[in-house]
N, C-alpha and C positions, 0 to 999 in steps of 0.2 A: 671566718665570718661568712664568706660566701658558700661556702657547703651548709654552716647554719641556716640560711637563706633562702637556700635549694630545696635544704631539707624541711621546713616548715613551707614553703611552699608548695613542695610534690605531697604535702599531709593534707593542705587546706586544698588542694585539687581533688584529692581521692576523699575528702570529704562533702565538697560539693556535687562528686560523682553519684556518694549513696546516697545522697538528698534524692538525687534526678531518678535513679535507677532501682534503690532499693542495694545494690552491690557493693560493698567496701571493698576498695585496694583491687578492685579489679578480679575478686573471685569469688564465683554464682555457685550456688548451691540449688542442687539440683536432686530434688525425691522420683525415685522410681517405686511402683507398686510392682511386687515379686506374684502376687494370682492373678490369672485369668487366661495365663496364655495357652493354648493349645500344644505348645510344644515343650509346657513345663517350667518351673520354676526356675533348674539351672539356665536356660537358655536366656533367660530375662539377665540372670544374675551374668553368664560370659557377656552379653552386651556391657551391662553396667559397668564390669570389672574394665573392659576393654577402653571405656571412653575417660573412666577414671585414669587411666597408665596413661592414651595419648594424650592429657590435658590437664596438665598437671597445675591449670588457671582453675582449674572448677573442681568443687567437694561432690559426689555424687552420695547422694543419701538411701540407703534402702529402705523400704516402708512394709514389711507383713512377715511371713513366717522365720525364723531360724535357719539362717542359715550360717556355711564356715567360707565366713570372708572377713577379711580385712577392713571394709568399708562398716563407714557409721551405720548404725541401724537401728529403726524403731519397730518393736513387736505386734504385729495384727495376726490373726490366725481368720479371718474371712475376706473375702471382697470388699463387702458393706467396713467393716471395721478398718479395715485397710483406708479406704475413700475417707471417712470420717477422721481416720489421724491426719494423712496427709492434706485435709481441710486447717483441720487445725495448727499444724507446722503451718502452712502458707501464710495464715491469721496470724500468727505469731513471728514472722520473720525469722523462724528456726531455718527454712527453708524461702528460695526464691521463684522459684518456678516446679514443676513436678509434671513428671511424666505417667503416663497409665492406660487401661482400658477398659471399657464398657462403664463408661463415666456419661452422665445425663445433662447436658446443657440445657439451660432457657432457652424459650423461645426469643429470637434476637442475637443468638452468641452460635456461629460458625467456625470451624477449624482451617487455618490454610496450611496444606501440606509442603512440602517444600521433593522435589523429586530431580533426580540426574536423568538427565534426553537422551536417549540413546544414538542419534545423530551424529549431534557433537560435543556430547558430554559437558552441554552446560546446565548450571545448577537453576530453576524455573519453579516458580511459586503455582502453587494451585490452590485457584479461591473460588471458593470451598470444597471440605471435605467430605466433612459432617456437620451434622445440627442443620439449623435452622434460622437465616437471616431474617425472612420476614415470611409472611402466609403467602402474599403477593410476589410472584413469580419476580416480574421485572424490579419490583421493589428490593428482593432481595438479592437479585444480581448486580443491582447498583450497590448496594450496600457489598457485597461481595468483592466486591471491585475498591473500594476503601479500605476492607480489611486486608486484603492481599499488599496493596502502597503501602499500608502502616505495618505489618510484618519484612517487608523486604526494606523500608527506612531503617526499623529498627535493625536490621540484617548490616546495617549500612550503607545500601545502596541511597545515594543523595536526590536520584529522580529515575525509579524506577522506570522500564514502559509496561505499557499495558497493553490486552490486547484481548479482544471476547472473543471466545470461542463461537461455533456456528452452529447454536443449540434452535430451540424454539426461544424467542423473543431475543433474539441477538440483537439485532436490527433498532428493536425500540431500544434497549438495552444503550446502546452506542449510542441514539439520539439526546437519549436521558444526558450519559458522561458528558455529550457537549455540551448540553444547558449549562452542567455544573462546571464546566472549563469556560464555557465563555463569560462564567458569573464570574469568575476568579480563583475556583478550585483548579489549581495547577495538575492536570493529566499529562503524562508525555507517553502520546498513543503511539505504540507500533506500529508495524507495517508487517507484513507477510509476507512468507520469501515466495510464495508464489508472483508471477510477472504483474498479474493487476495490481496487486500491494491489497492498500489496504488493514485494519485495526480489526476488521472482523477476520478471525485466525480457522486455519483449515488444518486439516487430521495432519498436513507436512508442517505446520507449525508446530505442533506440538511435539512431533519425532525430533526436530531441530533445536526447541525452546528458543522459538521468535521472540517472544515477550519476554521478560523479566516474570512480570503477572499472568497467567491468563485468567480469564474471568468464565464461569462458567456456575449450573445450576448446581448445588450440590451433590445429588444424586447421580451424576454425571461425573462431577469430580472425584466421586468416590471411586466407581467403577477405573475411572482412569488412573486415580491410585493404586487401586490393585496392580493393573495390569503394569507402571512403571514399576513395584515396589517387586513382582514376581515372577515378567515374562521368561528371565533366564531359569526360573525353578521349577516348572511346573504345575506353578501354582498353589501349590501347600504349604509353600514358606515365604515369607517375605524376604527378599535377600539385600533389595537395594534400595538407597535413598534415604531420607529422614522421617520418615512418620507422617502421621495425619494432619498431624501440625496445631499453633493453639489456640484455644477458643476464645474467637474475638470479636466485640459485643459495644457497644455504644453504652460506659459506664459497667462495662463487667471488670471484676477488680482484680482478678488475678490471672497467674498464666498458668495452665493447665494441657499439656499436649496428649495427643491421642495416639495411641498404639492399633494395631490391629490383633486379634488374637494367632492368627496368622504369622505375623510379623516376627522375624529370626533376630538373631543377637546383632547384626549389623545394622539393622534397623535399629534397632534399641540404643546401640553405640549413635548414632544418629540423631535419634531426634534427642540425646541426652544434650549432646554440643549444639542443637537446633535450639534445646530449652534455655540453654545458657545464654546462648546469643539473643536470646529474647530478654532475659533481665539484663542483662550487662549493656542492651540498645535501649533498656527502657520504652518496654514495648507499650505500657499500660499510659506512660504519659504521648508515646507518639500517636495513639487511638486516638486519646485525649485534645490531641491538636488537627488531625485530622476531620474528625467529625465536627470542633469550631470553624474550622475553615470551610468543610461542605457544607455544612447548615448556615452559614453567612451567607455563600453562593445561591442559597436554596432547596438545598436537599428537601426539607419535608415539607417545601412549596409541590415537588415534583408529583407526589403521589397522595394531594388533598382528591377527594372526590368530589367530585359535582355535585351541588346539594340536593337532593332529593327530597320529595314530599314523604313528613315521617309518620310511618304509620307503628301504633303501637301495638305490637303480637303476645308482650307481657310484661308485668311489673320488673321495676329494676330491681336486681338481685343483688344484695352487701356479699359480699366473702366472709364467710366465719373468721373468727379466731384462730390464728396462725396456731398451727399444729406441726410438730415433727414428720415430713412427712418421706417414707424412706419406700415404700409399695407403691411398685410402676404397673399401672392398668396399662394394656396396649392394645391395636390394633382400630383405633379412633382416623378418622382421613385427616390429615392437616387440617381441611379445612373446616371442619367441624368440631376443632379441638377447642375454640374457647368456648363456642354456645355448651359444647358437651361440660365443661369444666362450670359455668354457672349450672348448670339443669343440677351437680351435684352439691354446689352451692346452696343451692336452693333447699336441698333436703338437709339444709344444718352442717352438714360435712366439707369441714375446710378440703381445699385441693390446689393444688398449683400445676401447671403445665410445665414440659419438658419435649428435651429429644433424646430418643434413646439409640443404639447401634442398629433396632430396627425398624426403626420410625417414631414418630408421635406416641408422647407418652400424655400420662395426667397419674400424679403422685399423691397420695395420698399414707394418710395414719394406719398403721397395722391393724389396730381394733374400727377402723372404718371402713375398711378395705371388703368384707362380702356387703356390706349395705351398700358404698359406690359402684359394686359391679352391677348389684342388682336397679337399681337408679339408671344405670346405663344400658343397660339390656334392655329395660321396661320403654327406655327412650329412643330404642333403637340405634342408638349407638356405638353396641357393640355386640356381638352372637354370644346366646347362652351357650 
């Protein structure tokens, strides 16, 4: 009787688990996309194979061409089709999380990478990687700073530290995080192993991985991902650490990690158990409770504007009728991405904003696609 009792209770536990997590019994399934990489197919596939043998908690799934492996797999013969199945596995709970590259986030959804310090080979969250938390510099490094806490919770750390990097707007940056701590969002700031200390983090911070977190602009954390993911290689392959990490977003619904094209089979091996560890932490519900906790605090008290006398430059523009929209215009400045995004509004042409691996994107339908470049050209918005 008491083994029955064990036994429907370790059932009604690992059921309460997939409620929270999306994971039964404690094992994530996890999609890799096999194109895009620079160093080819196999290379993607020894990662895959590698993380699947040491973890034999997680399904790894493959996503795109034919290949001869042992591992599950679903058939894509392009990029674009590749992204589109493994949209759909995620939708479907075939799969829990998925791995990939040259994947386009919303504007609002950030990658935090996760990286080993060469110092002391501790493991250090990097928030962000890629994409785009907000248009607004400090807006988006506070928010940066949220998503890295709820990546590393989910990681299972109980109280992450934190710690900014010493970019342009650090300073404000750090003043922000205390409002939101002294409101009641829980931060547990670092300190710096430099002698002044301090939360604002210096280049020996990050050789050492002071923080749990660091906080930094995107574009920054990116280059810094390279440079931990390939200083022993020369730079043409990724050789270490876990990836770019997943894209994390206030109300974005799934987990999604980022590769670099770059990025060798031990990376791949990497951010597979990086993916896992995000469903199996329930990363989508720890966002979930973070961003109620900062926004009780105040978060988007922090960055209301000061009301301004409004003047009107031109009629409000509706958005068309949602359209498929899979054609990435580029070369748009962040900051001119949403007025650019109504100006093609406006010509009837639905469009949605995005981030792509090379910056700001605006998406659009394939039959609409010479009509919104030329909308954009005409606007100055982009070079013929």
């Amino acid at each position: 009787m008491n083994d029955a009792k064990k036994l429907v209770a370790k059932v009604f536990g690992e059921i309460a688990e997939a409620l929270e997590t999306g994971v039964f019994g404690n094992r994530a399934k996890v999609g890799i996309t096999l194109l895009g990489s620079e160093h080819g197919v196999e290379e993607i596939l020894r990662g895959a194979e590698a993380a699947a043998k040491a973890n034999p908690d997680l399904e790894v799934v493959l996503i795109g061409p034919k290949v001869d492996s042992s591992l599950r797999h679903f058939a894509a013969e392009t990029e674009k089709a590749q992204h589109e199945l493994m949209e759909q596995l995620l939708i479907s709970g075939e799969i829990h999380s998925a791995v990939t590259m040259h994947y386009n986030f919303p504007i609002g959804v950030s990658t935090v990478g996760k990286v080993v310090t060469p110092g002391r080979g501790r493991e250090m969250f990097l928030a962000t990687t890629t994409g785009t938390s907000a248009t607004d510099r400090v807006e988006a490094m506070v928010k940066n700073a949220i998503y890295g806490i709820a990546c590393a919770k989910a990681a299972g750390l109980a109280s992450p530290t934190v710690g900014i990097l010493n970019v342009d707007a650090a300073r404000t940056v750090e003043r922000s995080l205390q409002k939101l701590s002294a409101n009641g969002y829980t931060i547990n700031f670092s300190q710096s192993v430099r002698a002044d200390g301090g939360s604002v983090m210096r280049g020996n911070d990050l050789l050492v991985g002071a923080p749990d977190v660091m906080v930094t602009d995107t574009l920054t954390g990116n280059v810094l991902m390279k440079v931990f993911s390939a200083y022993t290689s020369g730079g043409d392959y990724e050789s270490l650490g876990y990836g770019y990490g997943p894209g994390v977003g206030e109300g974005y619904d799934r987990i999604i990690h980022i590769l670099s094209r770059a990025s060798g089979s031990p990376v791949v091996s990497g951010a597979i158990r990086y993916a896992a560890d995000m469903a199996k932490g329930g990363l989508l519900s720890v966002v979930e409770a973070e961003f109620a906790a900062a926004n009780a605090a105040g978060l988007r008290d922090l960055f209301k504007k000061e009301a301004q006398p409004v003047v009107e430059v031109e009629e409000d523009v509706v958005c068309p009728p949602a359209k498929v929209a899979t054609e990435e215009i580029a070369g748009i400045d962040i900051l001119d991405l949403e007025t650019a995004a109504k100006a093609v509004w406006k010509a009837g042409i639905f469009a949605s904003t995005g981030m792509g691996c090379t910056g700001p994107v605006i998406l659009v339908a394939t039959d609409d696609l010479d009509k919104a470049q030329e909308v954009l050209i005409k606007a100055g918005y982009i070079s013929a």
